[in-house]
C-alpha positions as CSV (number, residue, x, y, z in Angstrom):
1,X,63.4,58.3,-41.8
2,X,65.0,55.4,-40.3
3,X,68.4,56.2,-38.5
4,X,69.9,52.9,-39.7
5,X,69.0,49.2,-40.2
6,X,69.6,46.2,-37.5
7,X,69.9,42.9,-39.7
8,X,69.4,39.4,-37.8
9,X,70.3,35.9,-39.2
10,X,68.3,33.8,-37.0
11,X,69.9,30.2,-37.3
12,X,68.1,26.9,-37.3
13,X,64.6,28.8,-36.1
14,X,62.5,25.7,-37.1
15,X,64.8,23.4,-35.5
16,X,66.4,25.9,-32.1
17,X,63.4,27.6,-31.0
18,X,62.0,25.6,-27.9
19,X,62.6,27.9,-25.5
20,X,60.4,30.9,-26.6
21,X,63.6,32.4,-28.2
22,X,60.9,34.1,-31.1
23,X,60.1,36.2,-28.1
24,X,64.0,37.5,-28.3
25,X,63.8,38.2,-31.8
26,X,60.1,40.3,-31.1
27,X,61.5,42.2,-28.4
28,X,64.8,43.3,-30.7
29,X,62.9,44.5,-33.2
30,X,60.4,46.3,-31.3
31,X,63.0,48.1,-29.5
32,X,65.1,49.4,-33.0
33,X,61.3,50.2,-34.4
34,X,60.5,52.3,-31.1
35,X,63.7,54.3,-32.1
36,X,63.0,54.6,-35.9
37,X,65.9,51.9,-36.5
38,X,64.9,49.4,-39.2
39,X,64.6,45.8,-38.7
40,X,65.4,43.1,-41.0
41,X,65.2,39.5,-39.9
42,X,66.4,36.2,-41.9
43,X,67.3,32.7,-41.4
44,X,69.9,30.4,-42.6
45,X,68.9,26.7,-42.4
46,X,70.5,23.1,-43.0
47,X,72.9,22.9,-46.2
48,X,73.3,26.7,-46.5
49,X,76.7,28.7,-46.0
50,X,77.0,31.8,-44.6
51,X,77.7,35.2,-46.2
52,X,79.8,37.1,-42.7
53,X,78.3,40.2,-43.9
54,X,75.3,39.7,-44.3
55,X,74.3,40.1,-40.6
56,X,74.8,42.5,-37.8
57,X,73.9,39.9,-35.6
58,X,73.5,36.4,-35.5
59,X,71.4,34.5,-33.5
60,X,70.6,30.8,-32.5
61,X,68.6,29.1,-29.8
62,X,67.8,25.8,-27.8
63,X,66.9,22.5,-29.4
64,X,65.7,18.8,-28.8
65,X,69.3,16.5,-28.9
66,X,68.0,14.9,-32.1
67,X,67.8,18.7,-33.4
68,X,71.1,19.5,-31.9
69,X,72.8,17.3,-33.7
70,X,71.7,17.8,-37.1
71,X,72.5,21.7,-36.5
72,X,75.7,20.5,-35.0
73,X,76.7,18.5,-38.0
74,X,75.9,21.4,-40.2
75,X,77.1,24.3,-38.4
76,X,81.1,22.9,-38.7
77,X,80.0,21.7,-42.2
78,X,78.6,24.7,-43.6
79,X,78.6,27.9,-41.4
80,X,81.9,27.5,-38.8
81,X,84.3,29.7,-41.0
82,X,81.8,32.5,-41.2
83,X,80.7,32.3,-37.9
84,X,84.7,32.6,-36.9
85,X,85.2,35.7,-38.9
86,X,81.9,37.3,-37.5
87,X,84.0,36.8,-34.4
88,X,87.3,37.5,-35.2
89,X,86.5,41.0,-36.2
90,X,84.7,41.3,-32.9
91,X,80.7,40.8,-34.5
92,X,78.0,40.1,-32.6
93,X,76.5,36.7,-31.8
94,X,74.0,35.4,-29.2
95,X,73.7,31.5,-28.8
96,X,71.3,30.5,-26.2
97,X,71.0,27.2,-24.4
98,X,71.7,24.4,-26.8
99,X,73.2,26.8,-29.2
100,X,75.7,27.8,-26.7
101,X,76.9,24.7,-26.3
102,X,77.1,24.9,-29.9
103,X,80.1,27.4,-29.8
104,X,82.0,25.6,-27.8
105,X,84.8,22.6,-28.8
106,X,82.9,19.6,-28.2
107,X,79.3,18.4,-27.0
108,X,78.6,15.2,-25.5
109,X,75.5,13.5,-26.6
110,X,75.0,10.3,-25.0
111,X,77.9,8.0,-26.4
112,X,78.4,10.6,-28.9
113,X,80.7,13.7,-28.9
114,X,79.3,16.6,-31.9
115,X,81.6,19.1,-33.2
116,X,81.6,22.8,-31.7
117,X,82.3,25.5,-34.1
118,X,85.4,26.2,-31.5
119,X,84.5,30.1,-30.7
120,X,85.0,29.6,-27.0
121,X,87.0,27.5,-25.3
122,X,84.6,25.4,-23.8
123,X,83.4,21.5,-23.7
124,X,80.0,20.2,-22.8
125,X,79.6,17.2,-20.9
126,X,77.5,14.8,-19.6
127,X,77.5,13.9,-16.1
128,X,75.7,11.6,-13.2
129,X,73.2,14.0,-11.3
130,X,69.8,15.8,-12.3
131,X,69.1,18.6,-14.7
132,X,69.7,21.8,-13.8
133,X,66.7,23.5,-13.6
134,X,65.2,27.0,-12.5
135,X,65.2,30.3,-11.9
136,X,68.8,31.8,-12.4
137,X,70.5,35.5,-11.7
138,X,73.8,36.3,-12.4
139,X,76.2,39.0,-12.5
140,X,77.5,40.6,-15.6
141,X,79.8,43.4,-16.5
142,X,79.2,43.9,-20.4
143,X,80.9,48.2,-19.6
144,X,84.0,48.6,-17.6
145,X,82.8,49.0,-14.3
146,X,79.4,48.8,-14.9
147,X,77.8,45.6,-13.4
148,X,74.2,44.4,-13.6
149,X,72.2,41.4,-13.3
150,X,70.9,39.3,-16.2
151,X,67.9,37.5,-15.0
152,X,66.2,34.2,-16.4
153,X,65.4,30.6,-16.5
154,X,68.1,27.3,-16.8
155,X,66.9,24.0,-18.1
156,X,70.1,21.5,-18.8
157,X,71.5,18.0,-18.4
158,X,74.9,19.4,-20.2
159,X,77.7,20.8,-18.0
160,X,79.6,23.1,-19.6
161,X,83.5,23.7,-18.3
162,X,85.1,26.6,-19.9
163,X,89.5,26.2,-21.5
164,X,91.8,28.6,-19.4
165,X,91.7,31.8,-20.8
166,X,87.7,31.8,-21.7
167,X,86.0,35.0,-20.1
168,X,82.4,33.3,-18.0
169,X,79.6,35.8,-19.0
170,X,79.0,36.3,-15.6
171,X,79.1,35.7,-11.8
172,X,76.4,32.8,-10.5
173,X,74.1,34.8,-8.0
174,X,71.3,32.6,-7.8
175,X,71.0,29.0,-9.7
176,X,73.0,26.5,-11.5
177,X,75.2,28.3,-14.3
178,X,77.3,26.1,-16.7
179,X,77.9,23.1,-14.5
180,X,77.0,23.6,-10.8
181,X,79.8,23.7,-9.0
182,X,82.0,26.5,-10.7
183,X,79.8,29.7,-10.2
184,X,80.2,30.5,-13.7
185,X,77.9,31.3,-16.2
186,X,77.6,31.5,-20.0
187,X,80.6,32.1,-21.9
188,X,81.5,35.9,-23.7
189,X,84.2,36.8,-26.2
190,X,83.9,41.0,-27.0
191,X,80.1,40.5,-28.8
192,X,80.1,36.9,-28.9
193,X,77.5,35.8,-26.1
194,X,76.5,32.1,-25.5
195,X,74.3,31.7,-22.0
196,X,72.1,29.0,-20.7
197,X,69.7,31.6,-19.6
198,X,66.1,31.8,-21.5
199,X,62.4,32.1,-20.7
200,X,62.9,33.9,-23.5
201,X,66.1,36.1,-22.1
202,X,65.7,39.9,-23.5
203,X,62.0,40.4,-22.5
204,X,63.4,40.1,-19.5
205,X,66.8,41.8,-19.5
206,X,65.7,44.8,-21.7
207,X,68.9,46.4,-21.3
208,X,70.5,43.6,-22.2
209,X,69.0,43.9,-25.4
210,X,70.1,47.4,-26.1
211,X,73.4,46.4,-25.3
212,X,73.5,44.1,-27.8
213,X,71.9,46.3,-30.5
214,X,74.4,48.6,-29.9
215,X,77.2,46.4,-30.0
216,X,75.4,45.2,-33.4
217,X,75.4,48.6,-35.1
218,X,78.8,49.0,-33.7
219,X,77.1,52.6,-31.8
220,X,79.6,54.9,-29.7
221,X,76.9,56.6,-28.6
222,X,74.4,55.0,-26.2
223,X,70.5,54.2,-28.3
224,X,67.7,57.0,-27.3
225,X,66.5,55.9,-24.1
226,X,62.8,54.8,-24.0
227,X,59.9,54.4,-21.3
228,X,60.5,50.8,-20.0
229,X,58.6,51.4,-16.8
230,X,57.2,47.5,-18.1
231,X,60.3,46.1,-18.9
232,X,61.9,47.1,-15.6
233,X,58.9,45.6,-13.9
234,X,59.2,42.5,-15.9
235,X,63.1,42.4,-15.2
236,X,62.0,42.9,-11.4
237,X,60.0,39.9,-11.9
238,X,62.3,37.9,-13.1
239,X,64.6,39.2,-10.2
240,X,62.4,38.0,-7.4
241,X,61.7,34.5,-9.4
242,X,65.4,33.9,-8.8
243,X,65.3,35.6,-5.3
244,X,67.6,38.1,-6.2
């Protein structure tokens, strides 16, 4: 008998899904279906609103700019308020790449600047200089005083600046981060996670995973630990990719 159901909203997955980010959604479910926790996955496309509560999490990825912008457009048009109260009662959300930039106040797109959905304080700009592009490791801190490393791959012309105030997901060990020069990377706000960090991401960062299925199913206690001797040897992997 199940112990409880994880439901995703996957946004946009026909249009934000170039960066393997299926393989984020296979690797959640797998690991609530190892622990008898049910899975239910749906989408939410162009010209339809969002219910708040009809998601534990909600999840969007990395597009083309042509892409972006539609989902841009339609995200402040149709989905902004939910997506506010998902985070304003402290939900969970994990925007990846282009949908992290997304979240933020503004996006620059050539001589055009797209809405954000305004759930971090954060702008997206375009400057002179080359993509960033590579392996990336950075420093998190997700428990009080627990610290570990998130592990994955950066591919961006955008350079994200985050508002006073606006807690960086983590420290820059290894790579680029949001713009290059500040050592920041990512933004976070309680379960509200955006990151430029995919390949996909959770494959690699198992644990980060958990944490967000926990945060999710709003768990006190921590999920039934499982045998991820090849998770930790793909996290390794992904370690010594970024030479950390």
């Amino acid at each position: 008998m199940a112990e409880t159901t994880l439901r995703v909203c996957a946004l946009y997955p026909d249009l934000m899904n170039i960066y393997a980010d299926r393989g984020n959604l296979l690797l959640l479910e797998r690991r609530c279906r190892w622990r008898g926790i049910e899975f239910e996955l749906w989408s939410s496309g162009l010209g339809q609103r969002l219910d708040p509560n009809d998601a534990d999490l909600f999840y969007i990825g990395g597009g083309q700019d042509r892409d972006q912008e539609r989902c841009a457009v339609d995200l402040a048009e149709h989905k902004r308020d939910a997506l506010q109260e998902v985070a304003a009662r402290g939900g969970a959300i994990l925007a990846v790449c282009g949908g992290y930039q997304l979240l933020g106040r503004s996006y620059q797109l050539g001589d055009q600047v797209l809405p954000g959905i305004g759930l971090f304080d954060a702008v997206t700009v375009r400057e002179e200089g080359p993509r960033l592009i590579g392996n990336v490791a950075i420093e998190v801190e997700l428990r009080p005083g627990e610290r570990r490393v998130l592990a994955g791959f950066e591919n961006h012309g955008g350079r994200t600046y985050l508002g006073e105030g606006t807690t960086p997901l983590g420290r820059v060990m290894k790579g680029h981060g949001n713009n290059g020069s500040d050592g920041h990377e990512g933004a976070r706000d309680r379960g509200v996670i955006g990151t430029y960090l995919h390949g996909p991401l959770l494959p690699k960062n198992a644990w980060f995973a958990d944490w967000l299925i926990e945060t999710a199913l709003r768990r006190e206690r921590p999920l039934k630990p499982l045998d991820d001797e090849l998770e930790a040897t793909a996290h390794a992997d992904a370690r010594r990719a970024a030479g950390v």
